[in-house]
VEXDO-26464 format. One record per residue (C-alpha): residue number from 1; residue in one letter; x, y, z. Coordinates in Angstrom, 2 decimals, padded with zeros to 5 digits. Example, Ala and Ser with C-alpha at 12.3 -4.5 7.8 and 13.67 -1.06 7.14 Angstrom:
+-----+------+---------+---------+---------+
|  nr | rest |       x |       y |       z |
+-----+------+---------+---------+---------+
|   1 |    A |  012.30 | -004.50 |  007.80 |
|   2 |    S |  013.67 | -001.06 |  007.14 |
+-----+------+---------+---------+---------+
This chain:
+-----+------+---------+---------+---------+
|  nr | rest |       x |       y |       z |
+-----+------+---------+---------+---------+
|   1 |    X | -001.46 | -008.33 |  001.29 |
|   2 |    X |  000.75 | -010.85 | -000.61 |
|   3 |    X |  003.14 | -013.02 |  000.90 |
|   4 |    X |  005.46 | -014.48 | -002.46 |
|   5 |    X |  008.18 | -016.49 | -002.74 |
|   6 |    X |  009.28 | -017.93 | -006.28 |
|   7 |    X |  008.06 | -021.72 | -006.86 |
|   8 |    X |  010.69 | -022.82 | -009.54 |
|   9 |    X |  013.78 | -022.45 | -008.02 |
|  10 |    X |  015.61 | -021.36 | -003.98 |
|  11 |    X |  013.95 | -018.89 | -002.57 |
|  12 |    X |  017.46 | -016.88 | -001.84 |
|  13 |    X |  019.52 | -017.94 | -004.73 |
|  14 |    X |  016.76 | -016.72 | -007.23 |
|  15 |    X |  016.34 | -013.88 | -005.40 |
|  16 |    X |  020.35 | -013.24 | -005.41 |
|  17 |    X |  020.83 | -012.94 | -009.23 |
|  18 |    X |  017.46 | -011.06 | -009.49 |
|  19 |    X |  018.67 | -007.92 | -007.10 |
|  20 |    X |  021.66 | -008.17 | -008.03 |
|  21 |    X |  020.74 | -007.31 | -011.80 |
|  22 |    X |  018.12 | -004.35 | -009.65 |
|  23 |    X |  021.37 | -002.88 | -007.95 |
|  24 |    X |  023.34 | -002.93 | -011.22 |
|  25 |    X |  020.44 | -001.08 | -013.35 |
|  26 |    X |  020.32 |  001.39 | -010.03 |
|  27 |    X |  023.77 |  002.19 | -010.24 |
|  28 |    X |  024.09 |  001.05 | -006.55 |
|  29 |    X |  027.48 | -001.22 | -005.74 |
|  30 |    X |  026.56 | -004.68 | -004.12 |
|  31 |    X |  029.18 | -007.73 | -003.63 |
|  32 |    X |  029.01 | -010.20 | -006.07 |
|  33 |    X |  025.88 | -012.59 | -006.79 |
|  34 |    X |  027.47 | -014.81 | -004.24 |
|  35 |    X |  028.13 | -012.93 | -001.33 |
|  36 |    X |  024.44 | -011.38 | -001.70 |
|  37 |    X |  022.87 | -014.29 | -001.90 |
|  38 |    X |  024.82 | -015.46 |  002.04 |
|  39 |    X |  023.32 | -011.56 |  002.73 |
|  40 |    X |  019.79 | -012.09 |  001.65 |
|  41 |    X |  020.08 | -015.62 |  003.45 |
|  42 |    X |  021.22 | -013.94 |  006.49 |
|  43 |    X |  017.75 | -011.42 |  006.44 |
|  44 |    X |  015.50 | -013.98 |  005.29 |
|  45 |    X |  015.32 | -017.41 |  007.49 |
|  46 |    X |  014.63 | -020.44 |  005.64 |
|  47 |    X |  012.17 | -021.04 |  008.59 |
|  48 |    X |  009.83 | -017.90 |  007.33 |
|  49 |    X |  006.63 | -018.20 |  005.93 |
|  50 |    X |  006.75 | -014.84 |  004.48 |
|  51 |    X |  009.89 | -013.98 |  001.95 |
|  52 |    X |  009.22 | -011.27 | -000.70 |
|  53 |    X |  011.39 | -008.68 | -002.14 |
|  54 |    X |  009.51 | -007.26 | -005.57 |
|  55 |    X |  005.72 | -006.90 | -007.06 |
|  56 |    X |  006.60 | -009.73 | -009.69 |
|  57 |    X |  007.07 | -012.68 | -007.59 |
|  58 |    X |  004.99 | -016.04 | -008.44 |
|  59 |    X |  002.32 | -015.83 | -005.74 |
|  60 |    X |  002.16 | -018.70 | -003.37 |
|  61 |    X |  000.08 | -017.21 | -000.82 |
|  62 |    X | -001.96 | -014.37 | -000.03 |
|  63 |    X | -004.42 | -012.49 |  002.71 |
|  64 |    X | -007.37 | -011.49 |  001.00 |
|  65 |    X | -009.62 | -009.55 |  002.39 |
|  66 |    X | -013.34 | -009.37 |  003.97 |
|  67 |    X | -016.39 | -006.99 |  003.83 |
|  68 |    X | -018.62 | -008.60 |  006.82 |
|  69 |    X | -018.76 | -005.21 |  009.24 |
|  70 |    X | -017.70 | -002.55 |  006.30 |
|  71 |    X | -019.15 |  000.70 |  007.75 |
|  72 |    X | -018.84 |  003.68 |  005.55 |
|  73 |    X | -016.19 |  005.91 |  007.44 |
|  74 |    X | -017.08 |  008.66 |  009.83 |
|  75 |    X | -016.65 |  012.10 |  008.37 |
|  76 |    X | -013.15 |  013.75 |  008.25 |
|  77 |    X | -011.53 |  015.53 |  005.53 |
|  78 |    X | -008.83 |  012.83 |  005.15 |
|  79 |    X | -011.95 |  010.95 |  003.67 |
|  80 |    X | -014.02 |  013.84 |  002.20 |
|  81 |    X | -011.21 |  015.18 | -000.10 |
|  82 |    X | -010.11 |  011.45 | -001.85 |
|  83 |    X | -013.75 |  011.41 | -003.07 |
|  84 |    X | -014.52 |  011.89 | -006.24 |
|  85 |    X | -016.07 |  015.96 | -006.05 |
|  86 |    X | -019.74 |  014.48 | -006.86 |
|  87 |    X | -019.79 |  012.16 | -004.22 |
|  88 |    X | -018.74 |  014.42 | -000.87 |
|  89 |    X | -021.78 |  015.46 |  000.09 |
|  90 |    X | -023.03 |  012.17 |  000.20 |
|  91 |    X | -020.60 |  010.92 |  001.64 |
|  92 |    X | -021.04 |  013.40 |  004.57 |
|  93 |    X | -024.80 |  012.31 |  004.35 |
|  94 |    X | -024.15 |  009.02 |  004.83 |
|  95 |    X | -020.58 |  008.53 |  006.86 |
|  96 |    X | -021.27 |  006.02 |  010.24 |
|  97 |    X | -024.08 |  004.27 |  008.18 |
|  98 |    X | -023.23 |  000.84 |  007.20 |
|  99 |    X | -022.73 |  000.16 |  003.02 |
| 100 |    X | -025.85 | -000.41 |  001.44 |
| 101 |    X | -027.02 | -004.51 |  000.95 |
| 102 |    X | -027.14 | -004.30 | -002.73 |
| 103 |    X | -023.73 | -002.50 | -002.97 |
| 104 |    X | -022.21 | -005.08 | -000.75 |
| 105 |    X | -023.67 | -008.14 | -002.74 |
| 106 |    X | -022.26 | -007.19 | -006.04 |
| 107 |    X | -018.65 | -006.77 | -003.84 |
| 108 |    X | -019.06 | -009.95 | -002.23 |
| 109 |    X | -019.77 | -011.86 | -005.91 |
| 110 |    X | -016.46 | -010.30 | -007.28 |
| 111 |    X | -014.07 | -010.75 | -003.97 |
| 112 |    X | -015.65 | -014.22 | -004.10 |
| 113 |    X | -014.87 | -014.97 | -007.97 |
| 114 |    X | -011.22 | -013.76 | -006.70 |
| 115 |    X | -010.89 | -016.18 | -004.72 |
| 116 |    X | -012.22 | -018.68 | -006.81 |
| 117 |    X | -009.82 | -017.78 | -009.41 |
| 118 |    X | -006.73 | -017.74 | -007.36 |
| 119 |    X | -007.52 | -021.25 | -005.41 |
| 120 |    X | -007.53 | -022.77 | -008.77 |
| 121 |    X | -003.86 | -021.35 | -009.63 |
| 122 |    X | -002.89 | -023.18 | -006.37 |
| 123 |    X | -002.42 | -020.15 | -004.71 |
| 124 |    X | -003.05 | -020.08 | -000.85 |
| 125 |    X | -005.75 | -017.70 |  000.41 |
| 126 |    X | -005.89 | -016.60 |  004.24 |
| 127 |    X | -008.40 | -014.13 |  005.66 |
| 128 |    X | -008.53 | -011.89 |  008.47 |
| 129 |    X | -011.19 | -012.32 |  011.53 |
| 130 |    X | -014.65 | -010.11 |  011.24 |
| 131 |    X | -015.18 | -007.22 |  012.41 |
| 132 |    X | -017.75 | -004.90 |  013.19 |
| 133 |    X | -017.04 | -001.09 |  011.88 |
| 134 |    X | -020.46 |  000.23 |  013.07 |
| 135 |    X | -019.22 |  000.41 |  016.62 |
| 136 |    X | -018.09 |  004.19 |  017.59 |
| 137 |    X | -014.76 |  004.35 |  019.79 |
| 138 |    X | -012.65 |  007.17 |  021.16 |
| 139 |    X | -009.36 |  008.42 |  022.01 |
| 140 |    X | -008.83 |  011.25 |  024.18 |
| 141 |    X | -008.88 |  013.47 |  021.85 |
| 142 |    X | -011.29 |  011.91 |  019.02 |
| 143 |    X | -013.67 |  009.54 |  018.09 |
| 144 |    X | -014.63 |  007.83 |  015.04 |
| 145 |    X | -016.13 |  004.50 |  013.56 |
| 146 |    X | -014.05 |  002.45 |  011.45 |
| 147 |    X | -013.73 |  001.42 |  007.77 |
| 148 |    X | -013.29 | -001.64 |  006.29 |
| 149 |    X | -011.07 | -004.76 |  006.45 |
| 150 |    X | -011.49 | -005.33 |  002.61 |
| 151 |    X | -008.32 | -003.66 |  001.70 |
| 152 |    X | -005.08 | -005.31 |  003.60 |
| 153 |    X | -002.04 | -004.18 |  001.10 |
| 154 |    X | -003.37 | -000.75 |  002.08 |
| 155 |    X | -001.73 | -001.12 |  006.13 |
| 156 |    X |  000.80 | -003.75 |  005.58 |
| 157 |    X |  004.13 | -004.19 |  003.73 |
| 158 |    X |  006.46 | -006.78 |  003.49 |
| 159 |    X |  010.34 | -006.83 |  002.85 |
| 160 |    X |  012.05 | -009.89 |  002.63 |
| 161 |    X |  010.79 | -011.41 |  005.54 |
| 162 |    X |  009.74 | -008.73 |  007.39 |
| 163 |    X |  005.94 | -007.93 |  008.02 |
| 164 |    X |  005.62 | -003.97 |  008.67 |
| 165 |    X |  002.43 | -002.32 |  009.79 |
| 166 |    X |  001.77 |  001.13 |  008.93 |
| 167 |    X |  000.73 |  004.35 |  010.86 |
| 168 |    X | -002.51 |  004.97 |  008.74 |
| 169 |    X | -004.06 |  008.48 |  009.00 |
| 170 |    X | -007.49 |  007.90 |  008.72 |
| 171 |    X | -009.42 |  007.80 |  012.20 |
| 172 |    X | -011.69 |  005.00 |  010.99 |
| 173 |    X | -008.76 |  002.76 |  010.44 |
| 174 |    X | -007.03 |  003.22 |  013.87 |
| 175 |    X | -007.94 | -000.20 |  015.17 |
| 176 |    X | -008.22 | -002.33 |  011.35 |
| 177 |    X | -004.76 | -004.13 |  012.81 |
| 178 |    X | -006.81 | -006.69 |  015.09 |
| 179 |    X | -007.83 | -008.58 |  012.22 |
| 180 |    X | -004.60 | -009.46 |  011.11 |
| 181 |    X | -003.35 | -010.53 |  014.83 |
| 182 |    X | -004.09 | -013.73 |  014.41 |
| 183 |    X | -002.36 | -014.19 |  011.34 |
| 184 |    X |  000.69 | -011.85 |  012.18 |
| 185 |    X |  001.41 | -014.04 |  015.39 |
| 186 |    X |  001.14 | -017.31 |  013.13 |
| 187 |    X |  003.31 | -015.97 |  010.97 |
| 188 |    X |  005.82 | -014.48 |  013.65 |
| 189 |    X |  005.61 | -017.85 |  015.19 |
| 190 |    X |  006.90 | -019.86 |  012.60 |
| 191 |    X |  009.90 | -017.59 |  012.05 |
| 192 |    X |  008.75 | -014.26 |  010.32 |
| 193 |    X |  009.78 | -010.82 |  011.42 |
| 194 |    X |  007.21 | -008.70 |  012.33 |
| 195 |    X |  006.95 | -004.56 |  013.36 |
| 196 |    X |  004.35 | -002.17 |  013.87 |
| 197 |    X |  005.53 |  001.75 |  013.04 |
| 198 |    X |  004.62 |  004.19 |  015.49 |
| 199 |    X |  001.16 |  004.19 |  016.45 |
| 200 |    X |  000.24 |  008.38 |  015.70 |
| 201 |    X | -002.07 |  009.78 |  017.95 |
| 202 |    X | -003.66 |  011.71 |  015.07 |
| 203 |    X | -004.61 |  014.75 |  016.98 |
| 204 |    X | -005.95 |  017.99 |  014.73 |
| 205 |    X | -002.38 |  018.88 |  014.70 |
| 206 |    X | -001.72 |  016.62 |  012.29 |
| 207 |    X | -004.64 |  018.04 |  009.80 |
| 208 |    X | -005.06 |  020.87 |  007.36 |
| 209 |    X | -008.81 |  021.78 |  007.71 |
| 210 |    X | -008.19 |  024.79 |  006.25 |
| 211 |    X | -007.40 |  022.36 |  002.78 |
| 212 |    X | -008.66 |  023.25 | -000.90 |
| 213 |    X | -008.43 |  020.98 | -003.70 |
| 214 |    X | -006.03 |  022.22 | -005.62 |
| 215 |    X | -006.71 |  023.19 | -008.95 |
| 216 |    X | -005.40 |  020.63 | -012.23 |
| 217 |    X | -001.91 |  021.77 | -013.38 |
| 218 |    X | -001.45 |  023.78 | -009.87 |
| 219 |    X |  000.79 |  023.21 | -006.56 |
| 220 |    X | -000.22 |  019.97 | -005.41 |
| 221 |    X | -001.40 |  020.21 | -001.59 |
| 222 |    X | -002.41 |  017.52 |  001.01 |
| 223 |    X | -004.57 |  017.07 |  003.95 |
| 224 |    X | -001.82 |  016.39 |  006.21 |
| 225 |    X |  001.15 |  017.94 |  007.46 |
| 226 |    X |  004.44 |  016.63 |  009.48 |
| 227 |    X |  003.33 |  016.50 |  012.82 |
| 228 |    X |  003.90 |  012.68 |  013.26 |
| 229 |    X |  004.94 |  009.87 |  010.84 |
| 230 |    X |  002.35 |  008.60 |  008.56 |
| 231 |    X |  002.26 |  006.51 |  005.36 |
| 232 |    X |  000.24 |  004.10 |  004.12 |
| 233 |    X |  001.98 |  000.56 |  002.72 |
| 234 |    X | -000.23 |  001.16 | -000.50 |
| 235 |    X |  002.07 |  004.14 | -001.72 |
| 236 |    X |  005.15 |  001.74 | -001.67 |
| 237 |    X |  006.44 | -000.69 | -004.07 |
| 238 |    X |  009.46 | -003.03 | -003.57 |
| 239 |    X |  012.22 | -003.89 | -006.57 |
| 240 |    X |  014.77 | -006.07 | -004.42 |
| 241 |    X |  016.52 | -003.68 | -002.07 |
| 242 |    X |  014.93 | -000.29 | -004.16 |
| 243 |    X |  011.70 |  001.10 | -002.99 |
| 244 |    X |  009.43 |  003.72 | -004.56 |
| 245 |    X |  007.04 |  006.13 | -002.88 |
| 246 |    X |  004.87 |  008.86 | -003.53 |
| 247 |    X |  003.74 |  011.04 | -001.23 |
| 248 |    X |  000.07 |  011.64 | -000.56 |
| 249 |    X | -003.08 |  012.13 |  001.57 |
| 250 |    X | -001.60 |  009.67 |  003.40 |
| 251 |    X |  001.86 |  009.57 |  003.79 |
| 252 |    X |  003.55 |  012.40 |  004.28 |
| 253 |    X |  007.61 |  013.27 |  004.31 |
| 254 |    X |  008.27 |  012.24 |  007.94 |
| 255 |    X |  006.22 |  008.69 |  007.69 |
| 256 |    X |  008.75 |  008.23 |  004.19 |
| 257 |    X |  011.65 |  009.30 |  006.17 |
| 258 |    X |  010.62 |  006.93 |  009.62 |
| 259 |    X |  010.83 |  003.83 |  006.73 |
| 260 |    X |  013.98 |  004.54 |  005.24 |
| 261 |    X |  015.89 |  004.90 |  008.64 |
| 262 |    X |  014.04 |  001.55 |  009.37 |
| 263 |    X |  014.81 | -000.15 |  006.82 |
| 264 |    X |  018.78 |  001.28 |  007.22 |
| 265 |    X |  021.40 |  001.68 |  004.34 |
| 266 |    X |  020.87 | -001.28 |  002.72 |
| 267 |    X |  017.70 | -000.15 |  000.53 |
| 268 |    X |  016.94 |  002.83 | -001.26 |
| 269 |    X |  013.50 |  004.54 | -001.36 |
| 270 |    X |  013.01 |  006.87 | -004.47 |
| 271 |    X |  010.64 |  009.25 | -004.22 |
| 272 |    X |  008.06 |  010.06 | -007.48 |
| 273 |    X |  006.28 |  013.18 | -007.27 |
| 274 |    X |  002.25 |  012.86 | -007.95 |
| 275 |    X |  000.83 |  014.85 | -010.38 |
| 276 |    X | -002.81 |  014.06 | -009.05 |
| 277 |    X | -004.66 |  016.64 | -007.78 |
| 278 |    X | -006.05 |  013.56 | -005.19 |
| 279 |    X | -002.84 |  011.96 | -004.63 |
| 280 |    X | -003.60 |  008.23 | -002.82 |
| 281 |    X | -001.49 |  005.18 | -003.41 |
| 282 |    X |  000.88 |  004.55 | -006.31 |
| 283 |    X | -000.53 |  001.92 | -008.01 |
| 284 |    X | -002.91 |  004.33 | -009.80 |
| 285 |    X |  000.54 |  006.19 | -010.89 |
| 286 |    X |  003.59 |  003.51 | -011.34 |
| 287 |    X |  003.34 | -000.31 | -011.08 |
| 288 |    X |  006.78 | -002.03 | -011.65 |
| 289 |    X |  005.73 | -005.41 | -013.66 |
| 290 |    X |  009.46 | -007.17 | -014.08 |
| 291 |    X |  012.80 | -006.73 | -013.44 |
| 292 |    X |  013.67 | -003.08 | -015.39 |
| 293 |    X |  009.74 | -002.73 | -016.84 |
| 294 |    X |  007.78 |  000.23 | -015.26 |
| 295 |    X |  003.73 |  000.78 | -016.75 |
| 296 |    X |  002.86 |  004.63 | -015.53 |
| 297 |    X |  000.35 |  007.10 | -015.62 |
| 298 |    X |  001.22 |  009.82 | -017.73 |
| 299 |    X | -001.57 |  011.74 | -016.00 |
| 300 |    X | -000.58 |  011.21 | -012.38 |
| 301 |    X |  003.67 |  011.38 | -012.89 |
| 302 |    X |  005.79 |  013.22 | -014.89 |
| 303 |    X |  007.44 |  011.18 | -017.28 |
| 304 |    X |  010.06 |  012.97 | -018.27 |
| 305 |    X |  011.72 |  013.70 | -015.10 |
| 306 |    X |  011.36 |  010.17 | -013.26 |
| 307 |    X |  013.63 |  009.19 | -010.84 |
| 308 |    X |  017.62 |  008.86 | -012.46 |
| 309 |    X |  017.37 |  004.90 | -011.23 |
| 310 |    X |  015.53 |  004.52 | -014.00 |
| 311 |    X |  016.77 |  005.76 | -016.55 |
| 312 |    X |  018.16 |  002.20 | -018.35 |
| 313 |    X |  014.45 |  001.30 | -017.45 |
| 314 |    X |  011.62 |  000.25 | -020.01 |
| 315 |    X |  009.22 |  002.72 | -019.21 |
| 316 |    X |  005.54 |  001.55 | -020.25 |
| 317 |    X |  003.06 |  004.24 | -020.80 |
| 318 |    X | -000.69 |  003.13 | -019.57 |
| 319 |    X | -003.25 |  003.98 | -022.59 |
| 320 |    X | -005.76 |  006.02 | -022.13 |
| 321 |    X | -008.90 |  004.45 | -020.45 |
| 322 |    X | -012.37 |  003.76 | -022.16 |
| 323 |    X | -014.82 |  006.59 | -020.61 |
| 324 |    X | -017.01 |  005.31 | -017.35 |
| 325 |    X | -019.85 |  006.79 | -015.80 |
| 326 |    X | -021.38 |  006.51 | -012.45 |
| 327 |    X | -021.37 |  008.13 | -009.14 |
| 328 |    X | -017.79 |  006.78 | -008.51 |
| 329 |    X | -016.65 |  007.86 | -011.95 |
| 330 |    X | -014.02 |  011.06 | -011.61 |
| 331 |    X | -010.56 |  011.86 | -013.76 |
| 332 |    X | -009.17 |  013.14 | -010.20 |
| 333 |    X | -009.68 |  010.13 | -008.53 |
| 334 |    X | -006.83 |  008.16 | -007.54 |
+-----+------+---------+---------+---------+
C-alpha cells in the first residue's frame, strides 16, 4: 500500500495542473487549473500524512508488507479456481497448513532486498503488526483460517487523502484489517480520512459452486455473484479524479458500483473488460505509468475496444514474456 505525495514541488498545486491535463484528455469539464487546485486543497488537508491521486507519484512512503504467520488459505473455490490448473489439488492437499520453511526463506530474502532497496531511495517503509493465520475462526455461518498479511495494496486504496478498506471475498482474509489498525489510527490521527466499505457477511449466497473454468476465447465467468458488494483495491487504479476497474473473482458489479456512489460525481470509474479466463487484479492487464501512457496486456484486454477516455492515450503494448516453468508457472494465471 503506497502512500505518495510529489517531493519537488506543493503537494496540491502539482497535483492541480496534473488532473487538470487527466480531465482534459478524458473529455470531462473541470474549472480552471486554479479553482481545482482551491478544490483538491479543500479534499486533501495540508495536515494529512497520506495525499495520492495517480500510480506515478514519487514515493515518499510506503506499508510494506510481512510473512511472519502466512498460513496457506483454507479451501474454498474463491481460492481453488485463481490457481494455476496444476496446482489445485495441492492446494486442497495442503490449505490450513502453514507455507513451507524453505518457500518462506527465499520470500523473506526478496521482501527484505525490497526494503533494502527502497530505504536507500529515502523512501519511508512502515509495516503492519504480526499475525498468526494458523488460528481457525468462525462466523455463524462459516469458518476459515486466514491468509497472509504480505500483500496490503490488495485490501486498501487510497484517494487523495482518503484511506478506503475493501470488502474482500476470500474467507481467509476476513480479519487481515487488524494489522493495519495501528497504522490506520496513526494516520487518521494526524489528519487522514479513513473508511472501511461494508463488511459482507460472505454467506454461500454470495458463491457459484456450481463454477467451471471457462474455456480460452469463451464467456468469461466468475466465482461470485451480486449478493453483497465486493471488490478488492488491487483491481483499481487511480489517474487524478479517473479510476479504472476490472471486474473479477473478486470484485464483482455491485462492490464497483458501492465505490463510485462513494466516491460521488466528482470521479469517474471506467470499467475494462478482462479477457482472462482467471480474472484477478488489473495490474496483470493495464498499469497506467504517466500522465496519458497506458502498458497492457494484449492477452488479458482487448485492445481495440478500450475504454473511449483513452482514446488520445499512448497505449503501450507489454511484449511477450520469456517462457517459465515451475509449479506456479500457468498462461491463465493472473
Amino acid at each position: 500500500m503506497v502512500l505518495r505525495k510529489p517531493r519537488a514541488c506543493p503537494k496540491v498545486s502539482h497535483l492541480g495542473d496534473e488532473v487538470h491535463m487527466l480531465h482534459e484528455e478524458l473529455e470531462c469539464p473541470v474549472p480552471n487549473p486554479e479553482g481545482l487546485e482551491q478544490n483538491l486543497a479543500a479534499v486533501t488537508p495540508s495536515t494529512s500524512p497520506v495525499v495520492t491521486w495517480t500510480e506515478w507519484d514519487p514515493l515518499e512512503e510506503v506499508i510494506v508488507g510481512r510473512l511472519e504467520g502466512a498460513t496457506i488459505p483454507s479451501a474454498h473455490i474463491t481460492v481453488t479456481y485463481n490457481l494455476p490448473p496444476g496446482v489445485m489439488t495441492l492446494y486442497r492437499l495442503a490449505a490450513g497448513f502453514k507455507y513451507p520453511g524453505w518457500m518462506k526463506k527465499l520470500a523473506q530474502q526478496e521482501l527484505d532486498g525490497f526494503i533494502r532497496l527502497l530505504e536507500a531511495e529515502g523512501v519511508k517503509v512502515r509495516r503492519p503488526d504480526a499475525i498468526d493465520f494458523s488460528r481457525r475462526y468462525r462466523s455463524p455461518s462459516w469458518s476459515s483460517r486466514g491468509f497472509t498479511i504480505a500483500c496490503p495494496r490488495d485490501a486498501y486504496m487510497v484517494v487523495g487523502d482518503e484511506i478506503i478498506e475493501s470488502p474482500m471475498c476470500w474467507r481467509s482474509r476476513y480479519f487481515e484489517q487488524d494489522a493495519y489498525r495501528p497504522l490506520f489510527k496513526e494516520y487518521f490521527n494526524a489528519g487522514a480520512r479513513w473508511t472501511s466499505a461494508p463488511r459482507p457477511q460472505l454467506t454461500d449466497d454470495l458463491y457459484r459452486y456450481d463454477y467451471k473454468l471457462p474455456p480460452k476465447g469463451g464467456p468469461i465467468e466468475y466465482t461470485i455473484n451480486e449478493f453483497e458488494p465486493v471488490f478488492d483495491a488491487a483491481d483499481f487504479v487511480r489517474c487524478g479524479r479517473d479510476l479504472f476497474v476490472t471486474m473479477s473473482n473478486v470484485t464483482n458489479a455491485f462492490g464497483i458500483e458501492w465505490l463510485r456512489r462513494h466516491l460521488g460525481s466528482g470521479f469517474r470509474i471506467h470499467e475494462i473488460p478482462s479477457l482472462c479466463t482467471q480474472p484477478m487484479h488489473i495490474d496483470s492487464t493495464f498499469m497506467p505509468l504517466a500522465p496519458g501512457k497506458v502498458l497492457v496486456n494484449p492477452d488479458y484486454c482487448d485492445v481495440a475496444n478500450l475504454p473511449a477516455a483513452l482514446k488520445h492515450w499512448d497505449v503501450l503494448i507489454a511484449p511477450r514474456p520469456d517462457p517459465v516453468s515451475g509449479i506456479m508457472a500457468s498462461p491463465n494465471n493472473s
